[in-house]
PyMOL CGO cylinders between C-alpha atoms (Angstrom):
from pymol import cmd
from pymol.cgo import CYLINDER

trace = [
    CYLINDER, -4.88, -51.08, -59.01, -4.32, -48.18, -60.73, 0.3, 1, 1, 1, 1, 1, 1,
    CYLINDER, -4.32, -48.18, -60.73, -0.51, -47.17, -61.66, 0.3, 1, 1, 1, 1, 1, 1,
    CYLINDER, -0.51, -47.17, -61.66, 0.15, -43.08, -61.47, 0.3, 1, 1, 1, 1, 1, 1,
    CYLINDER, 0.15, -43.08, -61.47, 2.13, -41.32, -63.20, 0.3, 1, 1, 1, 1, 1, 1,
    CYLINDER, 2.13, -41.32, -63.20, 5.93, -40.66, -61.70, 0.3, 1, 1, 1, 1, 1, 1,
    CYLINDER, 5.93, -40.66, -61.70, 5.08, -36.63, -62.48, 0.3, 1, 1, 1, 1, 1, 1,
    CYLINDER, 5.08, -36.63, -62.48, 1.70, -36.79, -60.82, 0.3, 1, 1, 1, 1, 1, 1,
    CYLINDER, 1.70, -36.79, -60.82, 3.61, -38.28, -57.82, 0.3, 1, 1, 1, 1, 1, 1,
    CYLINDER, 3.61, -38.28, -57.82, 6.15, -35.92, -57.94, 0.3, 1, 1, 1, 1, 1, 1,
    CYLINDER, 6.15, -35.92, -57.94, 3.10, -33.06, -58.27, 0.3, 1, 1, 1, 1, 1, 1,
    CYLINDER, 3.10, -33.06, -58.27, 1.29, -34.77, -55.03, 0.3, 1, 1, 1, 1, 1, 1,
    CYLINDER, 1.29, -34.77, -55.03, 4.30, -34.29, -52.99, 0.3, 1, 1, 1, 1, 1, 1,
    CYLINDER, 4.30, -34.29, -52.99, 5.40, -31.57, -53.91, 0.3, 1, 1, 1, 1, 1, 1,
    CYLINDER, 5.40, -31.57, -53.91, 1.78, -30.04, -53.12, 0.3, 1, 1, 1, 1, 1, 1,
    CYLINDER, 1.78, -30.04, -53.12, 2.12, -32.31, -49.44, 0.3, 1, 1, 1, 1, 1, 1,
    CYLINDER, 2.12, -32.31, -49.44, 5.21, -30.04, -49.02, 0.3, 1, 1, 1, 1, 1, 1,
    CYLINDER, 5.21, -30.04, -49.02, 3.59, -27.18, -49.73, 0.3, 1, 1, 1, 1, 1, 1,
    CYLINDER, 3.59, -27.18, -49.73, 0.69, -27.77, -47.48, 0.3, 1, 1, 1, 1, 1, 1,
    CYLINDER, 0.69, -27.77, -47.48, 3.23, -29.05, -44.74, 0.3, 1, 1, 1, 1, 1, 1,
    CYLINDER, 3.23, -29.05, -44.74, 5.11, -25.20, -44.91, 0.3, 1, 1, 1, 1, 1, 1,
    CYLINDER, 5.11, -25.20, -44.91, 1.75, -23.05, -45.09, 0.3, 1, 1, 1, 1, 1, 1,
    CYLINDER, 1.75, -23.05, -45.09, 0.28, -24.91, -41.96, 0.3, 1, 1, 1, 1, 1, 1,
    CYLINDER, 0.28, -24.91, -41.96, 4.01, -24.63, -39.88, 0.3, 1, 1, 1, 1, 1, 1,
    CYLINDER, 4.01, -24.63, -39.88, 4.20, -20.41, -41.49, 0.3, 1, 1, 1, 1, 1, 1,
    CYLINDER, 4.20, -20.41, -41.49, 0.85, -20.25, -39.75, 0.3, 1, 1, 1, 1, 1, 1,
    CYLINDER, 0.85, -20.25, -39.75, 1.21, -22.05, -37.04, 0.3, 1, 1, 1, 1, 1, 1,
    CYLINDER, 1.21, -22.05, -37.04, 4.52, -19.81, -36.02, 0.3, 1, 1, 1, 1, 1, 1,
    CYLINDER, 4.52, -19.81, -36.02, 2.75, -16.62, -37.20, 0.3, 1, 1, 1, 1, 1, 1,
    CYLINDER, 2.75, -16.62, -37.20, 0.00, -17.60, -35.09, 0.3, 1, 1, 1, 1, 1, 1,
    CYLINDER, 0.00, -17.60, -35.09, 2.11, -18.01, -31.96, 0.3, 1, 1, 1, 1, 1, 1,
    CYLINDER, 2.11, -18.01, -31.96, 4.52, -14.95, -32.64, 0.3, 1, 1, 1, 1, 1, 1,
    CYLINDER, 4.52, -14.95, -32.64, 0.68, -12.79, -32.66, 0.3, 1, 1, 1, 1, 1, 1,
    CYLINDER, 0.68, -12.79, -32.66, 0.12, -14.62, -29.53, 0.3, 1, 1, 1, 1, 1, 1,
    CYLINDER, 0.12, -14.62, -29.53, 3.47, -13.13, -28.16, 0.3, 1, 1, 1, 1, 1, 1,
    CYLINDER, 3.47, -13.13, -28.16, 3.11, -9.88, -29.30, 0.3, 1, 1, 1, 1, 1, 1,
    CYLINDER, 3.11, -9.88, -29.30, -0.36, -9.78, -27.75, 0.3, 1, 1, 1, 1, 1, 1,
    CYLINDER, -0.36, -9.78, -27.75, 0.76, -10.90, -24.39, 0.3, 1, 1, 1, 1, 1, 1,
    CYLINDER, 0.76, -10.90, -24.39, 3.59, -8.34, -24.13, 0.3, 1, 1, 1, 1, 1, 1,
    CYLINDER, 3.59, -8.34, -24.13, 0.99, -5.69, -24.77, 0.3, 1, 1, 1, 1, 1, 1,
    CYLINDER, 0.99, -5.69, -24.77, -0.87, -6.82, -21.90, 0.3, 1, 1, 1, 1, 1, 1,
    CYLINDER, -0.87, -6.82, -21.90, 2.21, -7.22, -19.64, 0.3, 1, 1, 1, 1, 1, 1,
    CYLINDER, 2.21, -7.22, -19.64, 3.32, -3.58, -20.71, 0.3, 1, 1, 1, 1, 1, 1,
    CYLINDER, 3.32, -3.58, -20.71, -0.16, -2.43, -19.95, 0.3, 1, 1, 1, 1, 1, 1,
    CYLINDER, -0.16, -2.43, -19.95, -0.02, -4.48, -16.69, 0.3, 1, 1, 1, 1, 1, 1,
    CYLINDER, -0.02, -4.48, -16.69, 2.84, -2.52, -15.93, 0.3, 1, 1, 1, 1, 1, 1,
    CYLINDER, 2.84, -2.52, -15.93, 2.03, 0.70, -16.90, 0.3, 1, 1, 1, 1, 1, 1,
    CYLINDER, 2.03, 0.70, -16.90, -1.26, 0.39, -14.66, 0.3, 1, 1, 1, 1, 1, 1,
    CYLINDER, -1.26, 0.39, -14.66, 0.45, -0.99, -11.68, 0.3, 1, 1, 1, 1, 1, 1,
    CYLINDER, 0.45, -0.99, -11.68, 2.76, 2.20, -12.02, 0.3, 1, 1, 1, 1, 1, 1,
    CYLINDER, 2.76, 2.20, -12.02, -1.00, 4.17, -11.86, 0.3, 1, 1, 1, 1, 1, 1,
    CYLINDER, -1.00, 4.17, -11.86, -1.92, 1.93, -8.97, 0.3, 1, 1, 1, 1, 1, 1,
    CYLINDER, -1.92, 1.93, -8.97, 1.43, 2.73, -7.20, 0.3, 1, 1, 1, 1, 1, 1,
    CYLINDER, 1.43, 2.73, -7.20, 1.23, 6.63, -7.96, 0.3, 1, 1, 1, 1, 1, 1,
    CYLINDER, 1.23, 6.63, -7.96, -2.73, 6.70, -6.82, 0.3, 1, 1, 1, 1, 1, 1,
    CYLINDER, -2.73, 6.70, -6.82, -1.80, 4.78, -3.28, 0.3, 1, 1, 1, 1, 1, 1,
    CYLINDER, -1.80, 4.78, -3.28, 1.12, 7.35, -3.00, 0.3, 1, 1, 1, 1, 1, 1,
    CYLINDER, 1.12, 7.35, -3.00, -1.04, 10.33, -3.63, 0.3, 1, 1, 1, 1, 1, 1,
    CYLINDER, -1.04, 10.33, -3.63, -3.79, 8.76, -1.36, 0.3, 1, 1, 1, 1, 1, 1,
    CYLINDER, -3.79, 8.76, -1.36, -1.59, 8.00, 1.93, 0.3, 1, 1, 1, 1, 1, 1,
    CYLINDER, -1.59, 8.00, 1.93, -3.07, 9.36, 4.97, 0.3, 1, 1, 1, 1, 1, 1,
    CYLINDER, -3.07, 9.36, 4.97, -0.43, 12.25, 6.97, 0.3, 1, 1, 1, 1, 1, 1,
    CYLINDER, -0.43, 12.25, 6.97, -1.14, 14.43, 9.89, 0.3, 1, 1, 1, 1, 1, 1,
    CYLINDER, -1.14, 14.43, 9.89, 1.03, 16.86, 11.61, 0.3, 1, 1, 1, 1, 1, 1,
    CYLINDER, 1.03, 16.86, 11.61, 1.28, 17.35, 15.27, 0.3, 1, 1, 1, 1, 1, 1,
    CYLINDER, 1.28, 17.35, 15.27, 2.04, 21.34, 15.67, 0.3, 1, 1, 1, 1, 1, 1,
    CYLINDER, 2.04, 21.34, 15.67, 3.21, 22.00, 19.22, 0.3, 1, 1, 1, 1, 1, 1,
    CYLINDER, 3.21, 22.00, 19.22, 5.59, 24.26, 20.95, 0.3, 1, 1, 1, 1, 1, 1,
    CYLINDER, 5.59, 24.26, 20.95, 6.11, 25.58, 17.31, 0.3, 1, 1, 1, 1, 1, 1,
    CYLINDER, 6.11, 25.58, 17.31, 7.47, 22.37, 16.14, 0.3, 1, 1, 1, 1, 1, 1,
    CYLINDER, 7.47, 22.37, 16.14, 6.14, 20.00, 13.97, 0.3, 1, 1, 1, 1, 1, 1,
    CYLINDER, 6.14, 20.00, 13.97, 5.67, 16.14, 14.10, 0.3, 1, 1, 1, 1, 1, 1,
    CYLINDER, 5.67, 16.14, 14.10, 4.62, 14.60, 10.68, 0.3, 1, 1, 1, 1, 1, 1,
    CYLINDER, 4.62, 14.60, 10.68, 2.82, 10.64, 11.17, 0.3, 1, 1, 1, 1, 1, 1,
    CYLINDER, 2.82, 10.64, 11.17, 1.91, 8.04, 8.06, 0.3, 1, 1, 1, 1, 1, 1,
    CYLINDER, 1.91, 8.04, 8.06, -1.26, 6.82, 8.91, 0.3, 1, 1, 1, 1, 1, 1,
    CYLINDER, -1.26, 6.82, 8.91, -1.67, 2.90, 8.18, 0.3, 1, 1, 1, 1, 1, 1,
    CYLINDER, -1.67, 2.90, 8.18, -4.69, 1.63, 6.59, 0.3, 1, 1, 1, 1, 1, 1,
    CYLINDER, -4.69, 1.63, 6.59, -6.37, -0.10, 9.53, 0.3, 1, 1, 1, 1, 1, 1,
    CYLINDER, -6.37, -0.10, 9.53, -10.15, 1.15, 10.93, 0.3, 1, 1, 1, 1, 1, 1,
    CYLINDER, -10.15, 1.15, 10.93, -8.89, 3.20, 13.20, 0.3, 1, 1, 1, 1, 1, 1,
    CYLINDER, -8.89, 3.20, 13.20, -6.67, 5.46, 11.61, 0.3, 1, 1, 1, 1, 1, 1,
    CYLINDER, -6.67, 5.46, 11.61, -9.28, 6.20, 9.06, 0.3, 1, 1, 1, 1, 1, 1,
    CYLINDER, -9.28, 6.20, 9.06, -11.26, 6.84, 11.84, 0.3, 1, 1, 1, 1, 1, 1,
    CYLINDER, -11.26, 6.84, 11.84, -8.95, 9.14, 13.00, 0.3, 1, 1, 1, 1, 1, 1,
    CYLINDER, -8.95, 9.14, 13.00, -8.06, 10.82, 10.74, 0.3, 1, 1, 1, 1, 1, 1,
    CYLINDER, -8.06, 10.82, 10.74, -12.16, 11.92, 9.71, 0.3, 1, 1, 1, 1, 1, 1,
    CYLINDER, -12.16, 11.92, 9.71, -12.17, 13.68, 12.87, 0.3, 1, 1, 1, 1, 1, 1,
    CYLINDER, -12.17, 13.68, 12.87, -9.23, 15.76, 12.15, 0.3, 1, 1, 1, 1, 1, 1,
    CYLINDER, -9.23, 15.76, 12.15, -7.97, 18.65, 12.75, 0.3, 1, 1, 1, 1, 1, 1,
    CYLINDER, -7.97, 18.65, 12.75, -8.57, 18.67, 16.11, 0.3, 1, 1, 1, 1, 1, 1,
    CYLINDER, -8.57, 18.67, 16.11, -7.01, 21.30, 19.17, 0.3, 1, 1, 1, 1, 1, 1,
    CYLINDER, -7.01, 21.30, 19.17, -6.81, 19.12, 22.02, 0.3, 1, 1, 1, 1, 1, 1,
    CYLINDER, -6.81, 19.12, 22.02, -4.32, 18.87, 25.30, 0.3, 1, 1, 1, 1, 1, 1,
    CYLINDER, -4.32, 18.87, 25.30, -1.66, 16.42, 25.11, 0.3, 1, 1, 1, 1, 1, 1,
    CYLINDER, -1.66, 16.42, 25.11, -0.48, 14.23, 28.36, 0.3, 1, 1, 1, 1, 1, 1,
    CYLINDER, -0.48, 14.23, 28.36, 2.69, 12.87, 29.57, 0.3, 1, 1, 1, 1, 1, 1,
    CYLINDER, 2.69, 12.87, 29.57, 2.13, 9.51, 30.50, 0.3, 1, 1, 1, 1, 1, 1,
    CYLINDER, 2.13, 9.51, 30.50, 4.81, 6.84, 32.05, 0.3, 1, 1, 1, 1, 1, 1,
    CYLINDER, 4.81, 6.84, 32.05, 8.49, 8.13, 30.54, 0.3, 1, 1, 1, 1, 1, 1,
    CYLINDER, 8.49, 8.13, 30.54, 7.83, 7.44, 26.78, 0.3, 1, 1, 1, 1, 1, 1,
    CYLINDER, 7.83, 7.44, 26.78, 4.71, 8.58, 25.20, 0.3, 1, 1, 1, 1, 1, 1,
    CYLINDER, 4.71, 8.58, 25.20, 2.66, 11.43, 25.05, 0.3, 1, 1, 1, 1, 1, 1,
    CYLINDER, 2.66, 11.43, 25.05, -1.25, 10.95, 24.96, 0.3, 1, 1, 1, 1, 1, 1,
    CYLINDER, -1.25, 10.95, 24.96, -4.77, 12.73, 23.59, 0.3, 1, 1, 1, 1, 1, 1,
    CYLINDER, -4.77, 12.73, 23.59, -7.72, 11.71, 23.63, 0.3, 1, 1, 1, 1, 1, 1,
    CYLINDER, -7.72, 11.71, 23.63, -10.20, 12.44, 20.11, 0.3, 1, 1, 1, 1, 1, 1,
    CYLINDER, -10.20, 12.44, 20.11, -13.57, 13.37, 20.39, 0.3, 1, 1, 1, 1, 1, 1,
    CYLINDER, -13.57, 13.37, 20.39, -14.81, 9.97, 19.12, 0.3, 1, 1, 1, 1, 1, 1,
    CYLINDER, -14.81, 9.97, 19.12, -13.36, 5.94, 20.25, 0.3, 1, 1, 1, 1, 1, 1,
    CYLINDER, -13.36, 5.94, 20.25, -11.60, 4.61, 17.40, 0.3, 1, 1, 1, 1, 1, 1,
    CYLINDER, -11.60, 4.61, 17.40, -12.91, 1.52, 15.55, 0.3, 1, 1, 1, 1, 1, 1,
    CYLINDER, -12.91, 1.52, 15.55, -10.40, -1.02, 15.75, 0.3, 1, 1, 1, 1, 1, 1,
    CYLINDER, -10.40, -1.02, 15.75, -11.94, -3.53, 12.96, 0.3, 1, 1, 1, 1, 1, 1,
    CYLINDER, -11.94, -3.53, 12.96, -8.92, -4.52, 10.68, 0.3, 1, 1, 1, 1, 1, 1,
    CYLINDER, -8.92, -4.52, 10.68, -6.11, -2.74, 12.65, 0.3, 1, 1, 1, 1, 1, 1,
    CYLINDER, -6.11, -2.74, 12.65, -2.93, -4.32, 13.44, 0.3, 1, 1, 1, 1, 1, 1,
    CYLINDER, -2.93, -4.32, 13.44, -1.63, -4.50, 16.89, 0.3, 1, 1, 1, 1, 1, 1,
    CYLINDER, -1.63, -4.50, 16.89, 1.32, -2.54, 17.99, 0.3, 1, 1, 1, 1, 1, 1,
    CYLINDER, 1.32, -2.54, 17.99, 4.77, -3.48, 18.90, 0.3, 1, 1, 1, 1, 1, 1,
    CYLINDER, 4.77, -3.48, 18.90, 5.55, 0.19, 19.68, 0.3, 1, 1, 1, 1, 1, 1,
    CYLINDER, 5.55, 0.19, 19.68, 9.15, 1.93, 19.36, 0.3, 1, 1, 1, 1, 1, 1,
    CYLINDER, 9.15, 1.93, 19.36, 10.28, 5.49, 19.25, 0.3, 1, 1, 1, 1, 1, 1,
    CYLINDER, 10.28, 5.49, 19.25, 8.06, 6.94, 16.45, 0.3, 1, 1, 1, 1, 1, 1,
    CYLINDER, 8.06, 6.94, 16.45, 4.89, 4.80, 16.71, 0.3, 1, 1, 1, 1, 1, 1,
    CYLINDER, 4.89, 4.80, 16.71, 1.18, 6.68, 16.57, 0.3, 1, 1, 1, 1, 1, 1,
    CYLINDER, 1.18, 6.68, 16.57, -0.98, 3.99, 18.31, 0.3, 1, 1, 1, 1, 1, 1,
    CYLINDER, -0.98, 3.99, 18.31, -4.61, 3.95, 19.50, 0.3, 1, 1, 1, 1, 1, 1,
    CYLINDER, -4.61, 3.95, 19.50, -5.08, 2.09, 23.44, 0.3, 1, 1, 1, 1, 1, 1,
    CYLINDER, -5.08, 2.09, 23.44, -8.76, 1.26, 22.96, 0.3, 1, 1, 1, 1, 1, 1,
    CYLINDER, -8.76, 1.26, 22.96, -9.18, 0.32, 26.62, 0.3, 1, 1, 1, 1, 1, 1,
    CYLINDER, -9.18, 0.32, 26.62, -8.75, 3.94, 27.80, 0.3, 1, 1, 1, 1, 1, 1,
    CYLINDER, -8.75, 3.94, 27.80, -9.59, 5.61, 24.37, 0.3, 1, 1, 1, 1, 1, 1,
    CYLINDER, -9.59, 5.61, 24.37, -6.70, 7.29, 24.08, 0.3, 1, 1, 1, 1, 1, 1,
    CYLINDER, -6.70, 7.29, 24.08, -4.18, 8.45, 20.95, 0.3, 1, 1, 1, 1, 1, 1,
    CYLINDER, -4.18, 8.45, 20.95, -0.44, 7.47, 21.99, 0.3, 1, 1, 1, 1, 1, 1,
    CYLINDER, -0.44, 7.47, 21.99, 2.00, 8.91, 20.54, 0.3, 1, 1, 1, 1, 1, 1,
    CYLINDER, 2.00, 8.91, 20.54, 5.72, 6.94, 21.55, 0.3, 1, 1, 1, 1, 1, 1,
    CYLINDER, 5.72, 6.94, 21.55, 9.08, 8.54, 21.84, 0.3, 1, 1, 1, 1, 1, 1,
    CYLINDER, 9.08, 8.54, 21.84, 10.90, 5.40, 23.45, 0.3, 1, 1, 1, 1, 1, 1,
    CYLINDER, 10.90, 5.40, 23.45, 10.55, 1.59, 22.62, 0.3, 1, 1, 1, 1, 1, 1,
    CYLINDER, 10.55, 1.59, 22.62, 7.62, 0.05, 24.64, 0.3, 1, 1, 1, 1, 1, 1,
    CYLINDER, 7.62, 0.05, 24.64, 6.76, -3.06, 23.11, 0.3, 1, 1, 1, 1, 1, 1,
    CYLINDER, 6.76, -3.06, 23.11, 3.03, -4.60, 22.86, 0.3, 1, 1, 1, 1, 1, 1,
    CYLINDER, 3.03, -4.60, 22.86, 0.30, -4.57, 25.26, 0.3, 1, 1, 1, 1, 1, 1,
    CYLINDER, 0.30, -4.57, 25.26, -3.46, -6.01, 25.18, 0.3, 1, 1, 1, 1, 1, 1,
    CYLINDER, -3.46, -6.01, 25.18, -5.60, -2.87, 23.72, 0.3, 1, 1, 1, 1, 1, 1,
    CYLINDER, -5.60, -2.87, 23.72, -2.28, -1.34, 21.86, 0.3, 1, 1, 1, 1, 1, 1,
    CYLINDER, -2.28, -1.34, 21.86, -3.12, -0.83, 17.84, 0.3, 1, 1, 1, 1, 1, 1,
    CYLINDER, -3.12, -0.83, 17.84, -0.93, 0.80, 15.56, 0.3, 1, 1, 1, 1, 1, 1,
    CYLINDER, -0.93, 0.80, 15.56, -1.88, 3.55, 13.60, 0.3, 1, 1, 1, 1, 1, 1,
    CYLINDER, -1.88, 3.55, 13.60, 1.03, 4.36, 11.62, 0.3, 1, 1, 1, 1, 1, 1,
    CYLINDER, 1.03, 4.36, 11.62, 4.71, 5.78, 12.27, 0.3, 1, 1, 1, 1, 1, 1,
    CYLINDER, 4.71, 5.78, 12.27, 6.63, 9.05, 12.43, 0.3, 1, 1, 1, 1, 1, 1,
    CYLINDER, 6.63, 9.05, 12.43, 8.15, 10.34, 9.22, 0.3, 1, 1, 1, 1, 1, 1,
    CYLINDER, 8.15, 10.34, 9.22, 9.53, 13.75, 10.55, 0.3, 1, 1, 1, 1, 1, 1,
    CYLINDER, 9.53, 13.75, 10.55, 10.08, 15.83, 13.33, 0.3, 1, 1, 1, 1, 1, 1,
    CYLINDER, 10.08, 15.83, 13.33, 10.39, 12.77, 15.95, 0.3, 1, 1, 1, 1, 1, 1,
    CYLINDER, 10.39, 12.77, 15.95, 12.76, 14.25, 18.16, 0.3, 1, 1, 1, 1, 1, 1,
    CYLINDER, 12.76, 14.25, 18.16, 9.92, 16.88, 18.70, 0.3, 1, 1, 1, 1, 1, 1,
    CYLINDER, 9.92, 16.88, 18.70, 7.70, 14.17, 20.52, 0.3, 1, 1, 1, 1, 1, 1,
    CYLINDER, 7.70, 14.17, 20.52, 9.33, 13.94, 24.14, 0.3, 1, 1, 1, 1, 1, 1,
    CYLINDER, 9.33, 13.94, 24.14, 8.64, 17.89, 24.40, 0.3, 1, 1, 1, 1, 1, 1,
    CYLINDER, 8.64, 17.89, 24.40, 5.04, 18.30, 23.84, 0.3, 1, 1, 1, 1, 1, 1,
    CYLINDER, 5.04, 18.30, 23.84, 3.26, 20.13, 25.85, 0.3, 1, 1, 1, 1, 1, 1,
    CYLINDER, 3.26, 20.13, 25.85, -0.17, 21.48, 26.48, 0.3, 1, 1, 1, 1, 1, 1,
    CYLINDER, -0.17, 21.48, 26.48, -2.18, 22.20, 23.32, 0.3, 1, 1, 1, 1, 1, 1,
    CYLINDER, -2.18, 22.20, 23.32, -1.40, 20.78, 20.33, 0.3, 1, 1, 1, 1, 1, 1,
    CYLINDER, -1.40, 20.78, 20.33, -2.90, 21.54, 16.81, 0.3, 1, 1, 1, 1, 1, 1,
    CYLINDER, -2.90, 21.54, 16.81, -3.39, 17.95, 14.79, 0.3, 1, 1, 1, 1, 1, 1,
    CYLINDER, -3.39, 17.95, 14.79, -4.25, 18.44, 10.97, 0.3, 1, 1, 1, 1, 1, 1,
    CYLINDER, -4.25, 18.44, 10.97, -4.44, 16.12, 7.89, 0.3, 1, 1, 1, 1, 1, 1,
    CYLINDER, -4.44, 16.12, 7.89, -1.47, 17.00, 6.14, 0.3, 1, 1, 1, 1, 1, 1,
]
cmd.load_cgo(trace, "trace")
């Protein structure tokens, strides 16, 4: 057995100690790097949802209904038939009272339905009646019917609905 020193002892711990610190500096810088890093992801995560928002706001799908010189603005949803709808814009075509709370056209083209939610119509409601092919556009609550998809809802100019008449103009906006 050999017998050490009491200053070599003190040297070996002292170097332990040393060794002990450098590993816990690094292991703290290490993690506060990790940190750092991660809140320049979540800012960029951020900062590109704000894009994503801004692009879907700049890309929303809007037509206006001109008729009797007033103007009926509609947010088109994102099913099938919207988009659909919206391709064949602008059209001039006759608009039709039908029952007491909706006003109807019909587009040059049927509507595909694929991936378009059904309606539960109220005052304000665009919606597409695939059965008949026709656009309807609702100025008093109705409810849901087999055939009844929503296209999207008034923004402005829904008071104008209930007095359409004869030919209307309907453009993307």
């Amino acid at each position: 057995m050999e017998i050490i020193p009491e200053h070599h002892a003190r040297t070996k711990r002292m170097l332990i100690c040393l060794g002990v610190f450098l590993l816990v500096f690094l292991a703290i810088g290490c993690a506060e790097q990790n940190n750092i890093e991660q809140g320049n992801i979540s800012v960029k995560s951020e900062s590109e949802q704000d894009g994503v928002i801004q692009k879907e706001e700049e890309t929303k799908m809007q037509i206006s209904v001109q008729a009797n010189g007033n103007t009926t603005i509609f947010e088109l949803n994102d099913g099938k038939a919207a988009k659909d709808l919206y391709e064949q814009l602008p059209l001039t075509v006759d608009v039709e009272d039908f029952s007491n709370n909706e006003k109807t056209f019909y587009p040059p083209n049927r509507l595909d339905t694929t991936n378009t939610p059904m309606a539960n119509a109220k005052s304000g409601t665009l919606a597409y009646y695939a059965p008949w092919g026709d656009v309807v556009m609702f100025y008093d609550s109705f409810g849901s019917a087999g055939g009844l998809y929503e296209l999207g809802n008034v923004v402005s100019g829904e008071e104008h609905i209930k007095n359409m008449s004869g030919t209307i103009l309907i453009e993307k906006v």
